[in-house]
C-alpha positions in Angstrom: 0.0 0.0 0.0 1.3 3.4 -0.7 0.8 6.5 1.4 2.3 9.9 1.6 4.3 11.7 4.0 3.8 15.4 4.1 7.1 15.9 4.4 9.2 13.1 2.2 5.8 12.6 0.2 4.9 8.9 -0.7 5.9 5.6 0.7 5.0 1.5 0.7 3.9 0.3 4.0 3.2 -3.8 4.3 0.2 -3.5 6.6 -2.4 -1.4 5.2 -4.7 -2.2 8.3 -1.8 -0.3 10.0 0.2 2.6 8.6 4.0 2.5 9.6 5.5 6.0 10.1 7.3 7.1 7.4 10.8 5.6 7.6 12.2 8.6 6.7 10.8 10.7 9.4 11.4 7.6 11.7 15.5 7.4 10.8 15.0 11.7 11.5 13.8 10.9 14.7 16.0 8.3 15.5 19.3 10.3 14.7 18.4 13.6 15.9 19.4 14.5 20.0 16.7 14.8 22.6 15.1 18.0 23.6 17.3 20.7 25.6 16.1 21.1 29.1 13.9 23.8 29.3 15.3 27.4 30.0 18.6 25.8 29.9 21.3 25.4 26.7 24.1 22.4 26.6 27.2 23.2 24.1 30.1 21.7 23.8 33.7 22.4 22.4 35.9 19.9 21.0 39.8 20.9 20.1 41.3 17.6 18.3 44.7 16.8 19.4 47.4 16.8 16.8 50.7 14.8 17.7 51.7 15.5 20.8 48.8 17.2 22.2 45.0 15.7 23.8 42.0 16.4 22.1 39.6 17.6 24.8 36.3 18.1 25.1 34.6 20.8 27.5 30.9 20.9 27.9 29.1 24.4 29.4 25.5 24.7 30.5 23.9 27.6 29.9 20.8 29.0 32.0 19.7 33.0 33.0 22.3 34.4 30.7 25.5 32.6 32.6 27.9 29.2 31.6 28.6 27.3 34.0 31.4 24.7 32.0 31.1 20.8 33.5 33.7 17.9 33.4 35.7 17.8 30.9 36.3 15.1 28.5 40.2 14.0 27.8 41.5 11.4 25.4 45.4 11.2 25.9 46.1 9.6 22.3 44.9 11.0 18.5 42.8 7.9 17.8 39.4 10.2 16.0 37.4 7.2 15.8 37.0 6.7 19.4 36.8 10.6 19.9 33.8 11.1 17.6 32.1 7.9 18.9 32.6 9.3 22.3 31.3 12.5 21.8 28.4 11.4 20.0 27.1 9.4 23.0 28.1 12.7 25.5 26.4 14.9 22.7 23.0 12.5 22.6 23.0 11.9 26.2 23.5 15.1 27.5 21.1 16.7 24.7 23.4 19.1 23.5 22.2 22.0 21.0 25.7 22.6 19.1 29.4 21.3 19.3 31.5 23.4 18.4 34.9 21.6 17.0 38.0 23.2 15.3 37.5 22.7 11.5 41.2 23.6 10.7 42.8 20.5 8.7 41.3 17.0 9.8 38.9 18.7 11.4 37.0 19.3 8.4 36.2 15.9 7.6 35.8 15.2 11.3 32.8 17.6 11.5 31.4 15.7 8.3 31.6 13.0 10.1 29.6 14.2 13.2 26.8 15.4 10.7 26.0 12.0 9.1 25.7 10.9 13.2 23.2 13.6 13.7 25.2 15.8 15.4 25.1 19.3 14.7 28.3 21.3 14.5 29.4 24.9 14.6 33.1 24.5 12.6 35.7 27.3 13.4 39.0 27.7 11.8 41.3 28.9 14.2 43.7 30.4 11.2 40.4 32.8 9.7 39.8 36.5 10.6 35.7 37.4 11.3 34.3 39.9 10.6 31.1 40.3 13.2 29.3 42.5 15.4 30.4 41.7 19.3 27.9 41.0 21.8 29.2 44.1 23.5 28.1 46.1 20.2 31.2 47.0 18.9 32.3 45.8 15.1 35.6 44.0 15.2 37.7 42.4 12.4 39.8 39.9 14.6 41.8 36.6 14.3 39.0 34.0 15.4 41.3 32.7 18.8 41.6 36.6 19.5 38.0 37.0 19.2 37.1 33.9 21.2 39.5 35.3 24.4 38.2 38.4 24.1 35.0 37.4 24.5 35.5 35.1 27.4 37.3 37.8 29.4 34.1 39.9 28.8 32.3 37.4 30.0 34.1 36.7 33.1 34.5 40.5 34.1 30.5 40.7 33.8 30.2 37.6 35.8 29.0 35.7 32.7 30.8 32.7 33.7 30.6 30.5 36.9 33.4 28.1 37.5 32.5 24.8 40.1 34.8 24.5 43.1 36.3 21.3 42.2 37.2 19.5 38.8 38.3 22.2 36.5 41.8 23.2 37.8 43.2 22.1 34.8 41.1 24.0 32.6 42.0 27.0 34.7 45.5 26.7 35.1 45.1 26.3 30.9 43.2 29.3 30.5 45.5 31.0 32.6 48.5 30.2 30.7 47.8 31.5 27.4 50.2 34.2 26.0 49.3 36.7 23.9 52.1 37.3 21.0 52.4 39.9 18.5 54.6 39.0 15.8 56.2 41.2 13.0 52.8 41.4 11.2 51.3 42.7 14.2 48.8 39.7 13.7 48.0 38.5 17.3 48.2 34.9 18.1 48.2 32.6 21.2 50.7 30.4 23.1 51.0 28.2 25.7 54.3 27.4 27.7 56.7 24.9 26.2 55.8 21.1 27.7 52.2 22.2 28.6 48.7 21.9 27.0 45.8 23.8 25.5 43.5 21.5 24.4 40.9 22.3 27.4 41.7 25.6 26.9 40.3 26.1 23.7 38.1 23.7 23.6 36.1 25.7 26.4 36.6 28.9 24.6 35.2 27.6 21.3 32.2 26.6 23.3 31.5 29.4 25.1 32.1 31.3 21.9 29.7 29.4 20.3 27.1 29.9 23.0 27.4 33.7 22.8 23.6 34.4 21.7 22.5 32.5 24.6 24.5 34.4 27.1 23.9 37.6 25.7 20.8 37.3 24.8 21.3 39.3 21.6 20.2 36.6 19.4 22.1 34.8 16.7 25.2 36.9 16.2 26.3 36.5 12.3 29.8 35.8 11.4 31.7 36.2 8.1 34.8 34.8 7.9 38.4 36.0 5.6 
């Protein structure tokens, strides 16, 4: 028996006494995350390790207009497959909105692979300049890592940001770390010391960057990237 969908139009089912679902809608549902908690927004950021370095995931909660990041995720070794199968089940489970993932190099096809797992991505490439409108209402042209800090020590001067007591030292002592340098083209970037890491670091950053219509309130703040 053939019926129609009103959204992926018709379709065979094998009991006409009773319809089955489309089963296009029914893989939809099946792939897509669960609801957000009401009046509260669950984005993560994902930096991918590269050689010697962790890839890292930081999830934040967002409620009233302030992030309040959770445990972070670690993986001491480079192996994407158990990453992105990882993070899908934290993504799913914790009903995230966005993950937010660096997009530079294998990142890009990392972020395709999240898609066809039904997770929604917001890809940054850490080597771009944007072009965008703060959430402070100024318009900036900026490296995308300078933008990201900048926006996270706004946030934590207005109290935007709420740390928990325990289990984020790391991240801390990460964030803390990072060294602003100015080269000869005066094009900023950032560091961290010699035998240390960044990976929660940035991985925080990107989310909370990410999460910036959320915690301003402003709505969805448009980026174009050079």
């Amino acid at each position: 028996m053939i019926l129609a969908c009103k959204k992926h139009g018709p379709y065979s089912t094998d009991d006409p006494s009773k319809p089955n679902p489309c089963h296009k809608c029914e893989k939809e549902e099946k792939n897509s995350p669960p609801a957000p908690h009401a009046g509260k927004v669950v984005i993560g950021g994902l930096d991918l390790g590269k050689y010697h370095d962790y890839s890292a995931l930081v999830v934040i909660e967002v409620e009233n207009q302030v992030a309040i990041p959770m445990a972070p995720k670690v993986w001491p070794h480079v192996d994407y497959h158990v990453v992105v199968a990882d993070t899908v089940e934290i993504y799913k489970r914790r009903a995230l909105r966005m993950l937010a993932i660096d997009a530079t190099g294998v990142g890009a096809p990392i972020s395709e692979m999240f898609w066809t797992r039904g997770v929604k991505t917001e890809d940054i490439k850490f080597g771009e300049y944007v072009d965008y409108t703060s959430p402070w209402g100024s318009h900036e042209r900026a490296p995308v890592k300078y933008a990201m800090m900048e926006f996270a020590r706004a946030c934590l001067q207005e109290g935007k940001v709420k740390f928990p007591k325990r289990g984020l030292e790391d991240l801390i002592q990460q964030l803390q770390e990072q060294q602003l340098i100015v080269g000869p083209t005066d094009r900023p970037t950032y560091q961290h010391p010699e035998g240390k890491h960044d990976d929660l670091a940035w991985a925080f950053l990107m989310a909370l960057y990410t999460a910036r219509p959320y915690i301003t309130g402003n709505g969805i703040v448009a980026i174009r990237a050079y």
